[in-house]
MARPAKOL-961469 format. One line per field, with one value per residue: residue in one letter; x, y, z of N, C-alpha, C in turn. Coordinates in steps of 0.2 Angstrom, whole numbers. Example, Ala and Ser with C-alpha at 12.3 -4.5 7.8 and 13.67 -1.06 7.14 Angstrom:
2
residu: (A|S);
n_x: (66|64);
n_y: (-28|-11);
n_z: (39|35);
ca_x: (62|68);
ca_y: (-22|-5);
ca_z: (39|36);
c_x: (66|64);
c_y: (-16|0);
c_z: (39|39);
//
This chain:
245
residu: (X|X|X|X|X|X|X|X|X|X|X|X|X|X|X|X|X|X|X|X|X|X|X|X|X|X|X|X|X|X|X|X|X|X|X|X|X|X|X|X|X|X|X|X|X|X|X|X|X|X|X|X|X|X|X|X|X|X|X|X|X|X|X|X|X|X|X|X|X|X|X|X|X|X|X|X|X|X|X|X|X|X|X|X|X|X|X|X|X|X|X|X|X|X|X|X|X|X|X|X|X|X|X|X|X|X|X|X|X|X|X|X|X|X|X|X|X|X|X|X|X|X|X|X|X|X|X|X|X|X|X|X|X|X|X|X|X|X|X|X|X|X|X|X|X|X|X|X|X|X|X|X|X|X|X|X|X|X|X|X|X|X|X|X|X|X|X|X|X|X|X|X|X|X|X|X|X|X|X|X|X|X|X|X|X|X|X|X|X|X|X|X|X|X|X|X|X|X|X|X|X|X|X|X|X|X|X|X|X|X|X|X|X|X|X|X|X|X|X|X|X|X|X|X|X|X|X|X|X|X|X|X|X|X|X|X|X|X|X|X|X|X|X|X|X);
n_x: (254|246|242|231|225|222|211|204|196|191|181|174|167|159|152|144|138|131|120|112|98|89|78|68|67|57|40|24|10|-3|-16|-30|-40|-51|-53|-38|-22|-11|3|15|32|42|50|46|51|59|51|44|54|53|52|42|29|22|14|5|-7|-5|1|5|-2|5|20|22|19|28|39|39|38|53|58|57|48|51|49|37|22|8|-5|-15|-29|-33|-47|-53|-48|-38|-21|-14|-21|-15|-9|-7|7|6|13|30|41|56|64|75|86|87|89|98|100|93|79|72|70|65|51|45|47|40|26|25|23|11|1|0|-10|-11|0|10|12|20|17|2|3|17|35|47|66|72|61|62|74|72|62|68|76|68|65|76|78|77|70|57|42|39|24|15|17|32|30|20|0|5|19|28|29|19|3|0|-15|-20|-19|-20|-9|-10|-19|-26|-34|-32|-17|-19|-12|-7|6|25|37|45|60|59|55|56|45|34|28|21|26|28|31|35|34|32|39|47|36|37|42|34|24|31|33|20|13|21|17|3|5|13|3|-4|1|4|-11|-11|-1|-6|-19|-22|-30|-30|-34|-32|-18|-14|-18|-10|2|0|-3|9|17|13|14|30|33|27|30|40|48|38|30);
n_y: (-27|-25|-13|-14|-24|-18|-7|-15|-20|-5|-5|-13|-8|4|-3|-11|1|7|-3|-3|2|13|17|29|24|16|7|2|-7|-11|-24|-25|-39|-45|-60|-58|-53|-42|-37|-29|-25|-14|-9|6|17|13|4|12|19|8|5|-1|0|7|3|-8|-16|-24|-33|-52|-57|-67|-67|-51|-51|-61|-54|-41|-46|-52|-42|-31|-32|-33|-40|-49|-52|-60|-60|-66|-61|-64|-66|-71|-71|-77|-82|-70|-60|-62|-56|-66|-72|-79|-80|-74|-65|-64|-58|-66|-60|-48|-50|-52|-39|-35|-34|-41|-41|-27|-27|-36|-28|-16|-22|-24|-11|-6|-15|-11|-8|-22|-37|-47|-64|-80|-91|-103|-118|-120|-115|-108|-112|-101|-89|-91|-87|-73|-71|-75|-63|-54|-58|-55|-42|-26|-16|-22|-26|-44|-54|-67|-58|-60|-62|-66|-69|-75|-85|-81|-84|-92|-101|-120|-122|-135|-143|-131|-122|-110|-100|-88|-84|-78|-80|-93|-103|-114|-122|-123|-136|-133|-131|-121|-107|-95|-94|-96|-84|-70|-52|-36|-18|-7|4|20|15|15|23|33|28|20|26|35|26|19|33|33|23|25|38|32|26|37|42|34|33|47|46|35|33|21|13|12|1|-9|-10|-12|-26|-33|-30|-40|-50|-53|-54|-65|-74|-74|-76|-86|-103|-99|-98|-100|-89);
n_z: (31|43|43|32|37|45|41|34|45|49|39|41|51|48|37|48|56|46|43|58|65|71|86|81|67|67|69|78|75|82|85|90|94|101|111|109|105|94|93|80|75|65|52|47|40|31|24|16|6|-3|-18|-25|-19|-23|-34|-25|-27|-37|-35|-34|-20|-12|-14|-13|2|8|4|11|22|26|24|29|42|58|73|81|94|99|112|125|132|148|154|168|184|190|189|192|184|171|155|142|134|119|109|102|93|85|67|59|53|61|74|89|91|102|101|104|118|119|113|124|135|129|129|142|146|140|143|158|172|173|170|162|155|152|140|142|140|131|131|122|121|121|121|135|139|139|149|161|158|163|176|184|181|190|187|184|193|199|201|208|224|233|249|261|261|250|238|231|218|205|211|209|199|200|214|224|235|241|250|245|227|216|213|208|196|179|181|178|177|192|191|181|185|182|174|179|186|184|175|177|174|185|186|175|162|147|141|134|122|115|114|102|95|91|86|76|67|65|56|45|41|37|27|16|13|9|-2|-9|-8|0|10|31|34|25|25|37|37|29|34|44|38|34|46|50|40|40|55|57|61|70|89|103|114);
ca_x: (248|242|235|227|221|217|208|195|190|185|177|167|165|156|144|140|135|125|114|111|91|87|71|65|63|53|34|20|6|-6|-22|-36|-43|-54|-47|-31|-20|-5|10|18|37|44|54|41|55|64|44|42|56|51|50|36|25|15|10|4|-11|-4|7|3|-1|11|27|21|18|34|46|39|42|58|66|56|46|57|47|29|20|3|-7|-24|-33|-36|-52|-54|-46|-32|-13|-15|-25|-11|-10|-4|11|5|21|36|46|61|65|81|88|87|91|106|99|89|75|64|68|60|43|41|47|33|20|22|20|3|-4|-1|-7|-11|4|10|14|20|10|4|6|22|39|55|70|73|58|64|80|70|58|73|81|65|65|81|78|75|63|51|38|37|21|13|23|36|27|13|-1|10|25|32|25|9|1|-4|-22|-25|-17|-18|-7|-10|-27|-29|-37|-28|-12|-19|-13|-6|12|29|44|52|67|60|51|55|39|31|28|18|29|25|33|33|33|30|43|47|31|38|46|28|21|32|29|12|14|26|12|-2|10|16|-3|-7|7|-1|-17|-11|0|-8|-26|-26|-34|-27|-34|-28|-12|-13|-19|-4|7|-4|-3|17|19|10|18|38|33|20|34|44|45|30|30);
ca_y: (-32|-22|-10|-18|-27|-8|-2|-19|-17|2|-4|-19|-6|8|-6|-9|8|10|-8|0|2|18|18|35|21|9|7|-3|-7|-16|-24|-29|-44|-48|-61|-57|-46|-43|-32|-30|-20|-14|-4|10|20|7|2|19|18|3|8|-5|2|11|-6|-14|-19|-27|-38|-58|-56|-70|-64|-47|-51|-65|-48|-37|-50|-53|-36|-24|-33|-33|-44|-50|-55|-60|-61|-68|-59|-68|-62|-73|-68|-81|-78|-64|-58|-59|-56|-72|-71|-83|-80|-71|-69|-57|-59|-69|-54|-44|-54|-51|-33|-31|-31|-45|-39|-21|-30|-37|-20|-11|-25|-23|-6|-6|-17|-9|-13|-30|-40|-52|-72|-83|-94|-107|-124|-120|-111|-110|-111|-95|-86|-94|-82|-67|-71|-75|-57|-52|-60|-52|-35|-22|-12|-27|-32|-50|-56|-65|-55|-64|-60|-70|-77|-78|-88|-76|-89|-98|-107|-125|-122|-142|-143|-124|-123|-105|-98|-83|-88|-74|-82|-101|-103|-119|-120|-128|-137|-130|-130|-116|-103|-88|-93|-98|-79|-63|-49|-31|-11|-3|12|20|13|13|25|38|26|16|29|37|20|19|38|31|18|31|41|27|22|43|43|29|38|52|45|29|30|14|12|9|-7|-14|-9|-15|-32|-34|-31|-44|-55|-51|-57|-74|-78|-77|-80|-93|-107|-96|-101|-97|-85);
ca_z: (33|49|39|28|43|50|34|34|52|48|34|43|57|43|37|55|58|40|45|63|64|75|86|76|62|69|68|81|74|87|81|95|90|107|116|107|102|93|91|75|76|58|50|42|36|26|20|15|2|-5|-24|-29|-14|-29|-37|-21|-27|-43|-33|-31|-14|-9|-18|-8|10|9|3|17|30|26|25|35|49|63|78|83|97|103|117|123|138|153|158|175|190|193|184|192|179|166|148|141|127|115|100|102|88|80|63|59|50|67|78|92|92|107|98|110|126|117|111|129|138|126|131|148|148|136|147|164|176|168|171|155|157|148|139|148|135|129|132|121|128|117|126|142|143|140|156|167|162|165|183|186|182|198|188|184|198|199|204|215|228|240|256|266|258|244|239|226|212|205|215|205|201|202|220|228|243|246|253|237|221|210|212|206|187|178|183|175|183|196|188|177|191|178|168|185|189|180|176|175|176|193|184|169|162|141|139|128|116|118|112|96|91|89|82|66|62|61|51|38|37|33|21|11|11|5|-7|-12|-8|4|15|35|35|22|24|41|37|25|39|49|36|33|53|49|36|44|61|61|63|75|94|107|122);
c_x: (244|239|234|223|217|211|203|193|186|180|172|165|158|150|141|135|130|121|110|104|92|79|66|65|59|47|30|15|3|-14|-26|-39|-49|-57|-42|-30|-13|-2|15|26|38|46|51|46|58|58|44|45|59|47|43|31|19|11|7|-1|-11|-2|3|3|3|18|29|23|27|42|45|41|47|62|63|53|51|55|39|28|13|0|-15|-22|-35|-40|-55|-48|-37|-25|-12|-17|-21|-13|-7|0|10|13|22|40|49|63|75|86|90|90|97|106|96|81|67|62|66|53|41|41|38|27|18|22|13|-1|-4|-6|-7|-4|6|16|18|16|11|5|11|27|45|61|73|69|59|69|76|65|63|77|75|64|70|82|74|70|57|49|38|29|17|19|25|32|20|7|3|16|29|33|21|8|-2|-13|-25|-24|-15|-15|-8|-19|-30|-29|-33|-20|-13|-17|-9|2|17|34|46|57|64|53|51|47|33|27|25|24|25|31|32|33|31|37|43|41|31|40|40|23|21|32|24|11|15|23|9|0|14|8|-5|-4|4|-7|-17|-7|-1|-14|-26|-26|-30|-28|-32|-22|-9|-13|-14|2|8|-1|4|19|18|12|26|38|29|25|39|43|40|33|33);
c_y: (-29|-17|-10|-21|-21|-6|-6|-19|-11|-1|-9|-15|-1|2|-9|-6|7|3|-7|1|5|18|21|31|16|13|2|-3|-14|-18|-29|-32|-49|-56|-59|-52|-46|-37|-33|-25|-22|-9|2|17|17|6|7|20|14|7|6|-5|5|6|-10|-18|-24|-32|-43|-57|-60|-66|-56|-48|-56|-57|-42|-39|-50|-49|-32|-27|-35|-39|-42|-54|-55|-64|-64|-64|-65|-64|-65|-68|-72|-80|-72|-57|-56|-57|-61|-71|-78|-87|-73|-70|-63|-60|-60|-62|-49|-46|-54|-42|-30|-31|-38|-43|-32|-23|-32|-31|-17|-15|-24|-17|-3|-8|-16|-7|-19|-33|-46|-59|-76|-89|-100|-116|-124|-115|-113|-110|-103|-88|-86|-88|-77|-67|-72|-68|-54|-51|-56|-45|-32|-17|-17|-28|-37|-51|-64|-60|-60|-66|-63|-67|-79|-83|-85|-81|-91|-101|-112|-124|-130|-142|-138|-126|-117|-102|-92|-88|-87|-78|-90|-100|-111|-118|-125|-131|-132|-126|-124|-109|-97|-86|-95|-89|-75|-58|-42|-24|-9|3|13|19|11|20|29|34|23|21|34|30|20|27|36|26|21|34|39|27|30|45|42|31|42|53|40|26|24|16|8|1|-13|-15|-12|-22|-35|-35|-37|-49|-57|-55|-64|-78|-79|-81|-86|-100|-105|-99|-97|-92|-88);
c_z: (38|48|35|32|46|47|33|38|50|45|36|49|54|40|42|55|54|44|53|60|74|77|81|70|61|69|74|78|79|82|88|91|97|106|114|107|99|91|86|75|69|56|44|39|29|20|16|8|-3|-13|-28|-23|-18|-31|-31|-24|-30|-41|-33|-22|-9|-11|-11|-1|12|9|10|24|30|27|28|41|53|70|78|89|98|110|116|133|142|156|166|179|193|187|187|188|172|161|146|137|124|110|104|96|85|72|61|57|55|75|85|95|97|107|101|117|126|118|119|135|136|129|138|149|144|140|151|165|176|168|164|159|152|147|142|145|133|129|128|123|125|121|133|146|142|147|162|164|163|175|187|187|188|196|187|189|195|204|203|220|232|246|259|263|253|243|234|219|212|210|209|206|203|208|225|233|247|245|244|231|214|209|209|198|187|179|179|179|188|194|183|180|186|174|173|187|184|182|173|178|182|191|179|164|152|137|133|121|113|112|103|90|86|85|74|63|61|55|47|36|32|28|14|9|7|0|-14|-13|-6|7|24|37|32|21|31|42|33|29|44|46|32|39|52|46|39|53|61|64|69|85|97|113|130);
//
């Protein structure tokens, strides 16, 4: 019986490994959409040899987009630009979201690493109408972390959080934004990299989506826009009920 018992752990330890999902197979596709924006992560390998990738066009375009969310998009978020000056001129995380399939992986507290180093030195918030308690824990390990600045900063005029914009109590403006309880000071705060922090991963990313889209080009004659907006319209569909930033 103990090995027996030996020989199914190997064996549940071997399809571990194989369902493991390596950076070098990831993809970021961003799409400026001004004030927004959003970050698509996904597995452009896996996309790649998808056998009915020849027929895209042919497909019902829901059948489509429902197949590719499900099994290769990996996480989404978007942002809206705060163009004033208070938040400390965050970027605001609108949606957050990993796909169920992926989940447990590490693969939110990546998207918000990549964000904040995109947006440097722009600092990223969380949005300011709603917070799940799901997004909640990744802004407290953000809080936690010693390579994260927190801002505003701790030290005089500041109080090393929002100031309520309806009741400032402190003298600067940039720190006024809309604030939540107390009790949850993690989403009180803008976070951002003191360094360069992520930049190379940041960056093969964004490589492995140019290089899916040239693929397709040159094997399928689409177009990167179109293949981008499929992706778009892949996120929208699994995420759109997901929770917010």
């Amino acid at each position: 019986m103990d090995n027996e018992l030996k020989l199914l752990l190997e064996n549940f330890k071997k399809i571990l490994k194989e369902d493991e999902v390596n950076n070098s197979d990831l993809a970021l596709c961003i799409k400026k959409d001004s004030p927004d924006m959003k970050f698509v992560l996904y597995n452009y390998r896996q996309l790649l040899l998808y056998d009915r990738l020849v027929d895209i066009r042919k497909f019902s375009s829901y059948t489509f987009i429902k197949y590719i969310a499900e099994e290769y998009l990996i996480g989404m978020m978007s942002f809206r630009n705060q163009k004033h000056s208070h938040c400390e001129g965050s970027m605001e995380v609108q949606l957050s979201a990993v796909n169920k399939k992926y989940q447990g992986g590490g693969f939110g507290k990546m998207l918000y690493g990549l964000a904040m180093t995109y947006f440097y030195p722009k600092p990223i918030m969380a949005d300011r109408g709603d917070v799940s308690k799901e997004a909640s824990r990744v802004w407290k390990s953000l809080e936690n972390n010693p390579k994260v600045e927190k801002l505003p900063p701790s030290k005089e005029p500041y109080v090393g959080k929002f100031d309520n914009i309806y009741s400032p109590k402190t003298k600067p403006k940039d720190d006024d934004c809309i604030v939540y309880d107390k009790t949850r000071d993690e989403i009180n705060k803008a976070y951002r990299y003191s360094s360069g922090e992520n930049k190379q991963l940041l960056n093969n990313l964004i490589k492995n989506h140019e290089k899916f889209l040239e693929i397709l080009q040159s094997k399928y004659k689409l177009k990167s826009n179109y293949m981008t907006e499929i992706l778009l319209l892949s996120a929208r569909n699994l995420f759109g009920q997901e929770y917010r930033g």
